[in-house]
N, C-alpha and C positions, 0 to 999 in steps of 0.2 A: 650453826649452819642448818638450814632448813633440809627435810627429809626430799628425796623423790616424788614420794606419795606428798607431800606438805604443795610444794612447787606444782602439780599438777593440778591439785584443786584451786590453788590459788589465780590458776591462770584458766582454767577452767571458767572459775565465777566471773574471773575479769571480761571473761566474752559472753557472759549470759549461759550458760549451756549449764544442761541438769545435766547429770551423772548418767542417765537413760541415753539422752541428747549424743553427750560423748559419745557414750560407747558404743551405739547404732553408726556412729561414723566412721570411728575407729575398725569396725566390726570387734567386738569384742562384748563379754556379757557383763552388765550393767554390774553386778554382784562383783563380780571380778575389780571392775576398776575402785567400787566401795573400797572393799580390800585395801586396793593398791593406798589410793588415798590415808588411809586410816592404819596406813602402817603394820597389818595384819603378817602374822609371819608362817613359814608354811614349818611343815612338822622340824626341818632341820632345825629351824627358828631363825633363817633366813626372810628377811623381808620379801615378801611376794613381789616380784618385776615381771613386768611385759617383755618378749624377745625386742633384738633391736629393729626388727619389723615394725612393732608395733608401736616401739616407741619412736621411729621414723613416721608411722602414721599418726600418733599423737603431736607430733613436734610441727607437723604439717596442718593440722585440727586446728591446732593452736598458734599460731603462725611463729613457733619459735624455731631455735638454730639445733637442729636436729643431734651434732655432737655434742654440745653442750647440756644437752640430755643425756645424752649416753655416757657420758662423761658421769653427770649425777647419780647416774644409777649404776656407777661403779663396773660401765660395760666401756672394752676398747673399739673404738671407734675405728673406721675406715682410714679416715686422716692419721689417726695415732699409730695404726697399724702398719702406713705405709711411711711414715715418719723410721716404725723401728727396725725397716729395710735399708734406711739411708747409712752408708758408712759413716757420715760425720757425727751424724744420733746415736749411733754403736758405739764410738771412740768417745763421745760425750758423759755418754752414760757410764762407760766403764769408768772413764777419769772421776768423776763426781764417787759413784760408788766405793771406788778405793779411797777415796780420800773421806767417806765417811761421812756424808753431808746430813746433816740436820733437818728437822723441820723449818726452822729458823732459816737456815741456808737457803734451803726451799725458794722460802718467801723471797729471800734478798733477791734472789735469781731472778725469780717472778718479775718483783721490782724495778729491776735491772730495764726486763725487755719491755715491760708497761710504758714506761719513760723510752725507749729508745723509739716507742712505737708513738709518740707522741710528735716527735720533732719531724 
């Protein structure tokens, strides 16, 4: 699975834009986004991330799906957040949880709605 930092360079180059380019758009300091890129981790040795501000403004830079960012960068999105107020998402989660699901489980579920999302 490709990093944060991995996935932003890469869509970065795919639109032409230098690292300077970026981050004058984003506002944010050229160095900083280096960093990001390059996987750089701060003292806890946590990978350095942008707030979900910024990466709302990177996702827009870039013309990508702004949760699906936040998502990669291991941050709870708006959508997910208002997903974990719903009572059916509440009753979901705990059912799954007690019963212990897998990573594997995971996936099948995943699967499950890919397909359902397909028809």
């Amino acid at each position: 699975m490709v990093s944060f930092g991995e996935y932003i360079r890469d869509l970065r180059k795919k639109k032409g834009l230098t690292q300077r380019e970026l981050a004058k758009k984003v506002e944010i300091d050229f160095t900083y986004l280096s960093k990001i890129e390059n996987g750089i981790r701060d003292d806890s040795g946590k990978p350095m991330l942008p707030s979900k501000e910024k990466i709302g403004r990177l996702a827009k830079e870039l013309g990508e799906d702004a949760d699906e960012m936040l998502l990669l960068a291991e941050k709870t999105t708006q959508t997910v957040e208002n997903w974990m107020k719903s009572k059916t998402f509440q009753e979901f989660y705990r059912a799954a949880r007690s019963h212990g699901l897998t990573e594997e489980d995971w996936k099948q579920l995943a699967d499950i709605v890919k397909k359902r999302k397909k028809k």
